[in-house]
N, C-alpha and C positions, 0 to 999 in steps of 0.2 A: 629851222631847228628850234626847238623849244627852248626855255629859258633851264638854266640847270636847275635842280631840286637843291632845297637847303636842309642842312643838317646840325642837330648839337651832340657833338663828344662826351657822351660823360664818362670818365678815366682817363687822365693825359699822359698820365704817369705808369711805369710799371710795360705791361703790356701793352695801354695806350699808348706806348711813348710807339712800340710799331707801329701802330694806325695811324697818328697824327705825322712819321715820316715816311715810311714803304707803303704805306695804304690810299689812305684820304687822296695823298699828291694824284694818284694817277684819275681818278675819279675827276679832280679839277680838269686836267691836261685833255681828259678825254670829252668833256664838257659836261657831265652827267649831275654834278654835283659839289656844291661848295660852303664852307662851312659860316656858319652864324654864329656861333657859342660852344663854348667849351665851360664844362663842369668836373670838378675837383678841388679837394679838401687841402690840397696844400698849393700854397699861393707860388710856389718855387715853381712846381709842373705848368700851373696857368701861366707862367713867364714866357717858359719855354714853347708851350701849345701856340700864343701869342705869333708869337714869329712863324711857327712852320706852319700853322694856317692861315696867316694872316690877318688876322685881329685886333679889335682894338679894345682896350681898356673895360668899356662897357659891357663888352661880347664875354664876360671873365665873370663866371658865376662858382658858388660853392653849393650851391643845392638846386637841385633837376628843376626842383617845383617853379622857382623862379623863373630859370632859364628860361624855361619853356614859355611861362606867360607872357617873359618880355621877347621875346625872338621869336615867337610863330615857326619851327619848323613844319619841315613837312613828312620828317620821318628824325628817330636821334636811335643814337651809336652806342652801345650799352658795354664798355669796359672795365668793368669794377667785379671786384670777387661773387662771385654765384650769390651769397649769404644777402647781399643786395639787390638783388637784378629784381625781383617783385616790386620795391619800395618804386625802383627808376620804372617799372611796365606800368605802375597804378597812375603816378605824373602821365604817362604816355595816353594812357587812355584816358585821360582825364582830360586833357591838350588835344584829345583828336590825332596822335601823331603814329605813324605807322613808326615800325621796331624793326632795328637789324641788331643779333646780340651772340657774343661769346658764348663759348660754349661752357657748361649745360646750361639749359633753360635757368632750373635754379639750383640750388645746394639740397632740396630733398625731393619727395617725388610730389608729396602733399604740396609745396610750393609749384612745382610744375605745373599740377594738375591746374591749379588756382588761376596760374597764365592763362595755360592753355584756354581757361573757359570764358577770362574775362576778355580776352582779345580776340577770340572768335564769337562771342557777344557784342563787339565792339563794332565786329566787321571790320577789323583794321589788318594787314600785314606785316605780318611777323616772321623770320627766317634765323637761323640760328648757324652761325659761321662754325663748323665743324672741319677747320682746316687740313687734316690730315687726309681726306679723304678726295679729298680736292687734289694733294699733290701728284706731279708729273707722273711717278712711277706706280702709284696706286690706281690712278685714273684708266692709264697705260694699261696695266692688268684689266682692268674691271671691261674696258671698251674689248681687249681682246675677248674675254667669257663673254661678253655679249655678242658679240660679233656672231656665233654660231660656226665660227671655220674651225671650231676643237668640237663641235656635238653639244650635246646639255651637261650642263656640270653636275655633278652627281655628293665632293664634297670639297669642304677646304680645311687647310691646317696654317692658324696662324701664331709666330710665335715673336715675340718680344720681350729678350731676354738683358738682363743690362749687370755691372758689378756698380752697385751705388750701394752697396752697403752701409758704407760708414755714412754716421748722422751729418745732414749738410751736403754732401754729396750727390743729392738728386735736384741741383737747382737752386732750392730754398729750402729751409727748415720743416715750414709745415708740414710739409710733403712728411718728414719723420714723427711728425706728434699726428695726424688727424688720423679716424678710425677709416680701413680701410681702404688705403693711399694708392696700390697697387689698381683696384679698382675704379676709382674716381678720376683718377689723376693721368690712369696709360689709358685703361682698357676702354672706356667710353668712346675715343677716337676709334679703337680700332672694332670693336664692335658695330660701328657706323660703317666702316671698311664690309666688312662681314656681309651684313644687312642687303650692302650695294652689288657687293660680288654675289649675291645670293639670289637679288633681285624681290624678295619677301623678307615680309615679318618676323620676328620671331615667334614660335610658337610653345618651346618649354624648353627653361635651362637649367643647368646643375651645375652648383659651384661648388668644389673645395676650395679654402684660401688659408692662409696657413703665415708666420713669420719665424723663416728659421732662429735658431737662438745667434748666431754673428748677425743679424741682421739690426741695425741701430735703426728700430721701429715700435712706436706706439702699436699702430693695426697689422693688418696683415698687407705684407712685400710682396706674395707669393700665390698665383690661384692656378690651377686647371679648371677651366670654363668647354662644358659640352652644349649647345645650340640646337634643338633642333625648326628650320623655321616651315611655316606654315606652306611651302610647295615643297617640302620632302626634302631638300638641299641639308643634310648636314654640319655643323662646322666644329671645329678644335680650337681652344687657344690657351695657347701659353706665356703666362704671363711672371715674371721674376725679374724684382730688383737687387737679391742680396747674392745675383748667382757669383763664384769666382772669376767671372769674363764677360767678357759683354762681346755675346753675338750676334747681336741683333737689336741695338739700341734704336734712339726716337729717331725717327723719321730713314730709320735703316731695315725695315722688317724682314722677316719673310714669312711671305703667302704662297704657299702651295695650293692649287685650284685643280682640282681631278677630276676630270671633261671625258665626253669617252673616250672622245679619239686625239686625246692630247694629254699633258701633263705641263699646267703653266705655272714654273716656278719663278717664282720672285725674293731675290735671295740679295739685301742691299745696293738697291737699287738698279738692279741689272735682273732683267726679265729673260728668258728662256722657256723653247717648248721641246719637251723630251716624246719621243717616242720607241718603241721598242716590244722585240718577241719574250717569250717565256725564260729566255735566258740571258741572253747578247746584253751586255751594256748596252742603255738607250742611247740614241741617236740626238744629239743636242743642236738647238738650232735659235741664235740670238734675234730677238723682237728687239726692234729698235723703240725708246721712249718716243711718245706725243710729242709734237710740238705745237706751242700755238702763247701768246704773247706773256698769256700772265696765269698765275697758278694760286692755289688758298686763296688765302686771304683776299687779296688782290682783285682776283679772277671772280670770289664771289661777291663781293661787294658791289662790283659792276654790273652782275647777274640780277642781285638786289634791286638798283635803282633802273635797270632799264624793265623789271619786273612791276615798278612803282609806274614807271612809265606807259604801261599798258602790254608790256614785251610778254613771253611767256614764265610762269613761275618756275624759279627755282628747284634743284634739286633735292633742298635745305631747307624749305617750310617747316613754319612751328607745325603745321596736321602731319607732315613727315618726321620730325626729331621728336613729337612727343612717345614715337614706337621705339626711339631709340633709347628716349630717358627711364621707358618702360622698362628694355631689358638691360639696360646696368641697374637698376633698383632693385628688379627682378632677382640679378644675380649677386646682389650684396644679399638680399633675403634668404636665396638659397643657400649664401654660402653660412649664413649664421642659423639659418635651421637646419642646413644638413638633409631638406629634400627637395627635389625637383620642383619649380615655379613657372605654373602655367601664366606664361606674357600677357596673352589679352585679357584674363578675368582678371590678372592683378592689372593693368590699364585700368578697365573698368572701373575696378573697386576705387579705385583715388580720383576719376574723373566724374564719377558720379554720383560722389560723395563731398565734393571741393566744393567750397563758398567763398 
């Protein structure tokens, strides 16, 4: 067995604080991977990192560039808000160090693009932990429409509806002040969802996005999002934070997938295939969820480094998330000009245009 690959954390805090205890551990136990240094700007989270990775004093950096020099990874961990992830990808490739990173790539699309070219100039790998799409019940769906025992799937309808109206409410704060919150902050995962159950691209989308007035939001809470992607598959999605109820909150969806010879609804977290004639109530019939050890996060990470290992790549590559980062930018654009936005020319334009 090979020696494990080493790693630097940079973010211990916050959402690091999941990676450095539900994440990382399982990657040591499995032998694949073990940490060298951790990077973060408050010396409180390097405490804590200390101990759940096992650390010592030296291994406790406050800026990537360091890190990196003094610890030689062979790949590091990008958990810090989007608005930085370029600053920690330029250290990376700078070190020679392959990337596993939060999602999205970055906070604009211009920033994206800018990865995308410097790391595939690099020849380094790069993969982008889009955990929603990874989970149990999402995965569940998507392997059944691939399976082909419902036909070709023809469209889907997906809707994630929530009551977080009041300011503070959906988690944290900014979520209530930054433009376009609804967008950035839900629909990027599930969009990723979409993509997978589609099996293609996007090819041209249309956004309304709207913030009703109860709604305690800077941008807009509220979009209908139309998809069409590039092999004819349709999609719907409905996206609302300020609704009176919440039917269909995070990590609770529902995806309706319309197959010919099936109807696979996924309706929190419980999957079902409906069939039926022109009249008759359809005939409902329970899919039991996947099982298999580890899920998101977890499950990719592991994908990750036995992918550094020479294994096969992921399903999560930066050449595959940057179609993704395409059509949420795509569809903030539609939604603020109000017309239809062809995916790949708008790709192009910012990929061939980035320095």
């Amino acid at each position: 067995m090979s020696d494990p690959l080493r790693y630097v954390l940079v973010g211990v805090g916050g959402w690091g604080a999941h990676w450095r205890t539900e994440v990382l551990p399982r990657l040591r136990e499995l032998g694949l991977a073990c940490a060298v240094g951790a990077v973060d700007i408050h010396r409180e989270a390097l405490m804590l990192a200390k101990e759940s990775l096992g650390l010592d004093d030296a291994q406790l950096f406050t800026d990537p560039e360091t890190a990196l020099a003094q610890t030689r990874p062979d790949f590091v961990i990008i958990v810090v808000p989007p608005a930085h992830h370029e600053s920690v990808v330029d250290s990376a490739v700078r070190h020679g160090c392959h990337i596993l990173s939060e999602k999205p790539i970055a906070d604009t699309m211009e920033a994206c693009a800018r990865i995308y070219n410097k790391v595939r100039s690099a020849g380094l790998k790069m993969a982008v932990t889009m955990s929603h799409r990874f989970d149990q019940d999402k995965q569940t769906i998507e392997r059944a429409v691939k399976s082909g025992a419902y036909g070709p799937l023809n469209y889907v309808v997906h809707r994630f509806t929530h009551n977080c109206r009041a300011f503070g409410s959906w988690g944290a704060a900014f979520r209530h002040q930054i433009p376009d919150p609804l967008l950035v902050e839900g629909a990027v995962h599930h969009f990723d969802c979409l993509r997978a159950l589609a099996a293609s691209n996007a090819r041209r989308v249309y956004t309304v996005a709207w913030n009703p007035p109860w709604g305690e939001y800077a941008g807009d809470s509220t979009a209908l999002v139309t998809i069409e992607m590039e092999n004819g598959v349709r999609c719907f999605y409905e996206g609302a934070k300020a609704n009176a109820s919440t039917m269909n909150g995070w990590e609770n969806d529902y995806i309706r997938a319309e197959c010919r010879d099936g109807t696979l609804e996924l309706d929190a977290r419980a999957l079902r295939v409906l069939r039926g004639g022109p009249w008759e109530a359809p005939a409902s019939v329970s899919v039991p969820l996947a099982e298999q050890p580890a899920w998101k996060n977890a499950w990719l990470a592991e994908l990750y480094v036995r992918w550094l290992g020479g294994g096969p790549a992921p399903e999560n590559t930066l050449d595959d998330n940057i179609h993704c980062a395409a059509l949420l930018f795509a569809s903030i654009e539609s939604a603020h000009t109000g017309r239809p936005v062809d995916v790949a020319e708008f790709l192009g334009r910012y990929v061939d245009t980035a320095s």
